[in-house]
C-alpha positions as CSV (number, residue, x, y, z in Angstrom):
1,X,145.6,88.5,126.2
2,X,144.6,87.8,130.1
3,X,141.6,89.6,129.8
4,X,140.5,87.4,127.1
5,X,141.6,83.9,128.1
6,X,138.2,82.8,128.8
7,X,136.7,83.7,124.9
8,X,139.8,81.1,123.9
9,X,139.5,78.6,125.7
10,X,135.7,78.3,125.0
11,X,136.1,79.0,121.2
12,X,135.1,76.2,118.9
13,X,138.9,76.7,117.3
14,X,140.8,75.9,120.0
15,X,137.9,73.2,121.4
16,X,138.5,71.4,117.8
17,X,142.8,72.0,118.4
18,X,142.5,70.4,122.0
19,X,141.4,66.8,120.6
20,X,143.7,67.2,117.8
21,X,146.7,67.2,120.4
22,X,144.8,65.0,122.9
23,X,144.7,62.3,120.3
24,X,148.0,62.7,119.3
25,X,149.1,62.4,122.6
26,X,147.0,59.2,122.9
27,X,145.2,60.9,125.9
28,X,148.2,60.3,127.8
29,X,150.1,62.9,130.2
30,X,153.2,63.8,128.6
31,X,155.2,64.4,132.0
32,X,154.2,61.2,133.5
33,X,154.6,59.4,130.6
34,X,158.4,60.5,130.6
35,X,158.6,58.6,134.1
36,X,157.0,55.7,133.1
37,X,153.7,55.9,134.4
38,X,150.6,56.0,132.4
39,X,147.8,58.9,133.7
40,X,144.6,59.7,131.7
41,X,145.4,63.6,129.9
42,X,142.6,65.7,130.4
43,X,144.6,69.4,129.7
44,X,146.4,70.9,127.0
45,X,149.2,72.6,127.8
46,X,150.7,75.8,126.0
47,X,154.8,74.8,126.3
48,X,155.5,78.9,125.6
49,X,152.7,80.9,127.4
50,X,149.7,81.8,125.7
51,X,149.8,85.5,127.2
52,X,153.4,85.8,126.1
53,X,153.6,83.9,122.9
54,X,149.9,84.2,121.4
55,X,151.3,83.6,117.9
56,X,151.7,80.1,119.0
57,X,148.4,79.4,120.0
58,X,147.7,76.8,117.7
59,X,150.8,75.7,116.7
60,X,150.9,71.6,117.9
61,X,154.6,71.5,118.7
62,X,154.0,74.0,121.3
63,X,151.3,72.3,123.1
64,X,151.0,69.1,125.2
65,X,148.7,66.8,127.1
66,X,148.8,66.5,130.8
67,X,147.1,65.2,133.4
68,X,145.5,68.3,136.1
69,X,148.4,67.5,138.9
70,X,151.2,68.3,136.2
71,X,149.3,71.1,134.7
72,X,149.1,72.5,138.1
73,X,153.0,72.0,138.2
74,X,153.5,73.9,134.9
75,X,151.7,76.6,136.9
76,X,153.5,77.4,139.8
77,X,152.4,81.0,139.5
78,X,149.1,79.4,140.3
79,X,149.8,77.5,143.0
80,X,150.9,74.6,141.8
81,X,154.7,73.3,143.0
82,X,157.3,73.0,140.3
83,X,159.2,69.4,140.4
């Protein structure tokens, strides 16, 4: 599903599924919001991989807003450092 990674992330299903779980979420990160602080959500997360698990794509208990530094943390494969 690499290869096609863009196409998702730009179609209007998962653009309409992203508020859905930002709202939910109350725009807030999930991770910092475990710690007590309060950071403006501007990514949603797939919990389970979307290359690996693209059958839960859309499914809302498997994605979660976070802000970009614990997004990046989720994805230590892409640089980002794992807590």
């Amino acid at each position: 599903m690499s290869e096609n990674r863009p196409a998702f992330y730009q179609s209007s299903t998962w653009k309409k599924k992203r508020l859905v779980i930002l709202r939910r979420d109350g725009y807030q990160c999930q991770d910092c919001k475990r710690y007590g602080r309060i950071r403006q959500a501007i990514t949603v997360h797939h919990i389970q991989h979307l290359d690996e698990h693209p059958e839960l794509a859309f499914q809302p208990d498997n994605l979660i807003s976070l802000c970009a530094e614990c997004h990046n943390k989720r994805h230590p494969e892409k640089g980002g450092k794992r807590w």
